[in-house]
C-alpha positions as CSV (number, residue, x, y, z in Angstrom):
1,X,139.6,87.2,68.8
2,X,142.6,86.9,66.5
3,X,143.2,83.3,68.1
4,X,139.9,81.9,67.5
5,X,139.8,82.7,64.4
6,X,143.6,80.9,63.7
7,X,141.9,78.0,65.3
8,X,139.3,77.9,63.3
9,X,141.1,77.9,60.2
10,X,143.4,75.8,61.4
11,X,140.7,72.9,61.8
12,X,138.7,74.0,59.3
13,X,142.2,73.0,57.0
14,X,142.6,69.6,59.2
15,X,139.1,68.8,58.5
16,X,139.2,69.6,54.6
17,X,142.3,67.5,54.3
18,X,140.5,65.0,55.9
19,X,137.3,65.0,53.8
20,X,139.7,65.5,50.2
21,X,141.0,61.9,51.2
22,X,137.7,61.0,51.7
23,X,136.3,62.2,48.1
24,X,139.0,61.2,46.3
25,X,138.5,57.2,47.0
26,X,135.3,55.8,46.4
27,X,133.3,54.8,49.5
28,X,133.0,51.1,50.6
29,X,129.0,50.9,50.1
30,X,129.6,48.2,52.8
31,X,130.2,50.8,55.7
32,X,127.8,53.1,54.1
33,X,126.3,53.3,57.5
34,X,129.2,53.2,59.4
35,X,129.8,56.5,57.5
36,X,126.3,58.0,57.8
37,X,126.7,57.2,61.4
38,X,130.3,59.0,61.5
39,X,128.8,62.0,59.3
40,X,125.5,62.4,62.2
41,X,127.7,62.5,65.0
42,X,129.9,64.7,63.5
43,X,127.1,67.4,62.9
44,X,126.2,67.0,66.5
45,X,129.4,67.5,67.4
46,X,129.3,70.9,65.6
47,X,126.1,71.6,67.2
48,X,127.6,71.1,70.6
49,X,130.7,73.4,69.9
50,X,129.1,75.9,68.0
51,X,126.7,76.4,71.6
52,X,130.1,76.9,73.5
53,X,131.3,78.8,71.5
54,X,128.4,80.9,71.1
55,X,127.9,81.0,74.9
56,X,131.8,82.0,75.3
57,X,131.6,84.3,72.6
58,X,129.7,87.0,75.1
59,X,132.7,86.8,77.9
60,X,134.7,88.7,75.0
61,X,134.8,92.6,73.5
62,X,134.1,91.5,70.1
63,X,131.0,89.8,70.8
64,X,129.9,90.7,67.1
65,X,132.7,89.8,65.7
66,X,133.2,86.6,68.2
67,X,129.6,85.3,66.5
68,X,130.6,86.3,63.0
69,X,133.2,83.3,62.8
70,X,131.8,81.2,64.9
71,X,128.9,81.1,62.5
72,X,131.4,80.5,59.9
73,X,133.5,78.4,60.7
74,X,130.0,76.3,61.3
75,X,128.5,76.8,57.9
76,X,132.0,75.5,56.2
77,X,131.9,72.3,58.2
78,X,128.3,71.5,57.8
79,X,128.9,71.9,53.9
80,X,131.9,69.9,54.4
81,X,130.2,67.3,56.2
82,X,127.2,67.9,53.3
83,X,129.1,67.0,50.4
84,X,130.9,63.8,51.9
85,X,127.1,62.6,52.1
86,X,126.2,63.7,49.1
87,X,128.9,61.7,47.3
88,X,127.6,58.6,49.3
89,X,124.7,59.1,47.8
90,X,126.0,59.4,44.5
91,X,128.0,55.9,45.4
92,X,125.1,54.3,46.4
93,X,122.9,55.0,43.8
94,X,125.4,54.0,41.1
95,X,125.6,50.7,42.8
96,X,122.2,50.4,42.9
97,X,121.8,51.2,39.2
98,X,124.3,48.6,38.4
99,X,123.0,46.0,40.6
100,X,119.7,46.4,38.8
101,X,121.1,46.5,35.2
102,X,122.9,43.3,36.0
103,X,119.5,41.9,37.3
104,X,117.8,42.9,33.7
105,X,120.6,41.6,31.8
106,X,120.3,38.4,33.4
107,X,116.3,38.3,32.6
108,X,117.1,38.7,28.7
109,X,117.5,35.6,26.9
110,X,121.1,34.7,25.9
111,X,121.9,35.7,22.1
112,X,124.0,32.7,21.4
113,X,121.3,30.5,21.8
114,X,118.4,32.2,21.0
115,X,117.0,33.2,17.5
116,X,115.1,36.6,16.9
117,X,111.5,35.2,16.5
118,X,109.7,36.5,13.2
């Protein structure tokens, strides 16, 4: 029991290292796909190892106990996994809402050669 659970944690502190890198530099909105793909697969992923691990968990004493991390170690990857989408979102809306200031900017007339009409 004491092994699967250092196991856990272990990956559990691969995986956040992997997804601070990840937060810290903004997206490419280009690969925004690529990366909702990456983020899918991953969660299925999860869903398969969670299963074996559920499945295995009842070959062991500690079945309880077995369960107990196994759901944990689940619900800390799938927020993980939740928050590296959310901030795509947030990427992809900001460049959204810049792309369509910069489209109503370019509607308005120019001010050097336009005068206020009365």
């Amino acid at each position: 029991m004491m092994h699967l659970f250092l196991a856990a944690a272990m990956a559990l502190v691969v995986v956040s290292a992997q997804a601070q890198t990840a937060d810290a530099a903004p997206p490419n909105l280009a690969d925004a796909a690529a990366e909702r793909g990456r983020i899918a697969a991953a969660r299925q992923a999860e869903a398969a190892r969670y299963e074996q691990q559920q499945a295995s968990c009842y070959a062991r004493f500690a079945v309880s106990d077995c369960h107990l991390a196994n759901r944990a170690y689940q619900r800390a990857l799938l927020d993980l996994l939740r928050r590296q989408e959310l901030a795509l979102n947030a990427a992809e809306r900001q460049q959204k809402g810049a792309e369509q200031l910069e489209r109503i900017l370019g509607k308005l007339p120019r001010l050097e050669g336009s005068t206020p009409a009365p």
